[in-house]
N, C-alpha and C positions, 0 to 999 in steps of 0.2 A: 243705729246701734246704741247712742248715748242716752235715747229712749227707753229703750228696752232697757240697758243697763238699771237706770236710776227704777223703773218699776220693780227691778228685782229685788235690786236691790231695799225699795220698802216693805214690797211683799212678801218675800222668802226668808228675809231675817227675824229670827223672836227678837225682839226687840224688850219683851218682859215688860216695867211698869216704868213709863219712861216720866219727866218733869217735863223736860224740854227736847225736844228733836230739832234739831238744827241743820239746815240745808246750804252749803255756799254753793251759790251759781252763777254761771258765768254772768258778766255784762249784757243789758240791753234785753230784750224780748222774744226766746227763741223757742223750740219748738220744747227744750229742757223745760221751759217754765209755763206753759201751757199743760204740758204733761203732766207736770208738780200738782196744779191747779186741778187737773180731772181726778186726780188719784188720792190726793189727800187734801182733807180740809183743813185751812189754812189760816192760822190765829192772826197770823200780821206778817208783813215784811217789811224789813229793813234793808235800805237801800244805803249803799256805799259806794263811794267815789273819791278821786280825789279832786285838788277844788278848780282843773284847770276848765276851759269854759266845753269844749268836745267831750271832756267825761261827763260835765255837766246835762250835755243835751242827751246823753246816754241814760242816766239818773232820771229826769223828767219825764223821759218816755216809759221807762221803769212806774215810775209814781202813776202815772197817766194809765197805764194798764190794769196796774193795780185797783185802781179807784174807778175803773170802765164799770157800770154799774152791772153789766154781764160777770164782772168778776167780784165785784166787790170787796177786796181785799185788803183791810185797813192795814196803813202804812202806818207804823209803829217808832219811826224816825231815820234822820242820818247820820252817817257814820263819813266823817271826812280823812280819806287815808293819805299815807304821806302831807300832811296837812304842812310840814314845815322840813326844815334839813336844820340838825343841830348834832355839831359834829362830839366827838367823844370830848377834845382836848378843851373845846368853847361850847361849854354844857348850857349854858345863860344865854348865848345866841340861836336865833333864829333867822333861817332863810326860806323864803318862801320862794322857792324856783319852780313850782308848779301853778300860782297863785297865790292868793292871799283871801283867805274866808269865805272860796266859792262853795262850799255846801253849808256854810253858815246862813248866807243868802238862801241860798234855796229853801230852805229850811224856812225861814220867816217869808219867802215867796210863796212855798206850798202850805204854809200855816201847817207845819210838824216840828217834833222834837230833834234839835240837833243833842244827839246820844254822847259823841264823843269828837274829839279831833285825837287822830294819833299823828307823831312826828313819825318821821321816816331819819331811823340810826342804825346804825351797825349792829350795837346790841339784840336788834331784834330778831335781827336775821342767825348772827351768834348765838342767841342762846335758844333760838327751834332749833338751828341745824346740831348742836349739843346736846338737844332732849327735854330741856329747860328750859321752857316757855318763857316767855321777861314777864305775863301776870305772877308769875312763882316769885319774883323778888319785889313786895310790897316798898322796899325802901330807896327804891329807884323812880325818878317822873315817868318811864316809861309804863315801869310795872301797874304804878298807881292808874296810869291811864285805862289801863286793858279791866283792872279791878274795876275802877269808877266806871267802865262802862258795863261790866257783866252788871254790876247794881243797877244801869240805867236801863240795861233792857227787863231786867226782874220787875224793876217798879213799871214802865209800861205794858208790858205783858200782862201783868194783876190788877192795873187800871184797865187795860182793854176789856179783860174778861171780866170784872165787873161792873162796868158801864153799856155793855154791846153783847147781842147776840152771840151764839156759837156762828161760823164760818162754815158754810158748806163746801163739798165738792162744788164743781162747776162743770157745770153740762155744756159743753159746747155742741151745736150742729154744723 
C-alpha cells in the first residue's frame, strides 16, 4: 500500500515548476526506497541518523545501496539528528546521551559531507507543533542550524549537478 501510495502520490499531483522535491523516508532499505528509485530519477540522497552505533549500521547500509553501482545514487552527505541534548535553562551545555560524533565519523569513513549536526531541544518540537518551524527564528542556535543546513544542501546539490551526470531511473530486474 505504502507503494502505491508514494507513486501516486508523484504521479497524480501537478507538481508545476519545482527547485527542489524533497522525499523523507523511512530508515534503512525498503521496498519505499527501491520504488523512489524506479520511478524518479534521483539527484542525490541524504542520509540522516543519529550518532548511536545501530543507527549508524542502518546509515551505512543506506549509503551502500545508494552507491550499489545498479543504483548509482550519489550521496550528497549527512545529517546527524538529535546529535546532543541541551536543555532550555543550560543553553551552553551539551549531552550527548545517544553518542558522541557518530555520523561525523561516518562521514570521514564514507568520504562525504557531514551537512549538519542538529541538537535535540524542546523548541523544536514547540515551535512545529505551534506551526512555527525553529528555521523561522534565525536568532536562535537551533534556527541557525536548520538555516546552515538548507545552504549546505543548496551548495551540494549545485556542486552535484555541476560536476556529474543527470541520475537515471533505475531499472531493476
Amino acid at each position: 500500500m505504502a507503494t502505491s501510495a508514494l507513486k501516486q502520490l508523484i504521479a497524480d499531483a501537478d507538481w508545476g515548476e519545482l527547485d527542489y522535491f524533497i522525499l523523507d523516508t523511512p530508515p534503512g532499505t525498503s521496498d519505499i526506497h527501491l520504488t523512489l528509485l524506479q520511478t524518479l530519477p534521483i539527484t542525490g540522497a541524504v542520509i540522516i541518523s543519529t550518532p548511536q552505533q545501530v543507527a549508524l549500521a542502518d546509515a551505512r547500509k543506506g549509503i551502500d545501496m545508494y552507491r550499489n553501482e545498479k543504483v548509482n545514487v550519489p550521496i550528497l552527505g549527512l545529517i546527524e539528528n538529535m546529535a546532543w541534548f541541551t536543555p532550555a535553562e543550560l543553553p551552553e551545555n551539551k549531552y550527548y546521551i545517544f553518542g558522541k560524533e557518530g555520523c561525523k565519523a561516518l562521514a570521514q569513513e564514507m568520504n562525504v559531507p557531514l551537512l549538519a549536526q542538529i541538537p535535540l531541544v524542546q523548541s523544536i518540537c514547540d515551535s512545529g507543533d505551534a506551526g512555527t518551524p525553529a528555521a523561522l527564528n534565525s536568532d536562535t542556535a537551533t534556527g541557525l542550524a536548520f538555516i546552515n543546513l538548507a545552504q549546505a544542501v543548496v551548495t551540494v546539490v549545485n556542486r552535484r549537478n555541476k560536476e556529474q551526470p543527470k541520475t537515471k531511473i533505475v531499472g531493476m530486474k
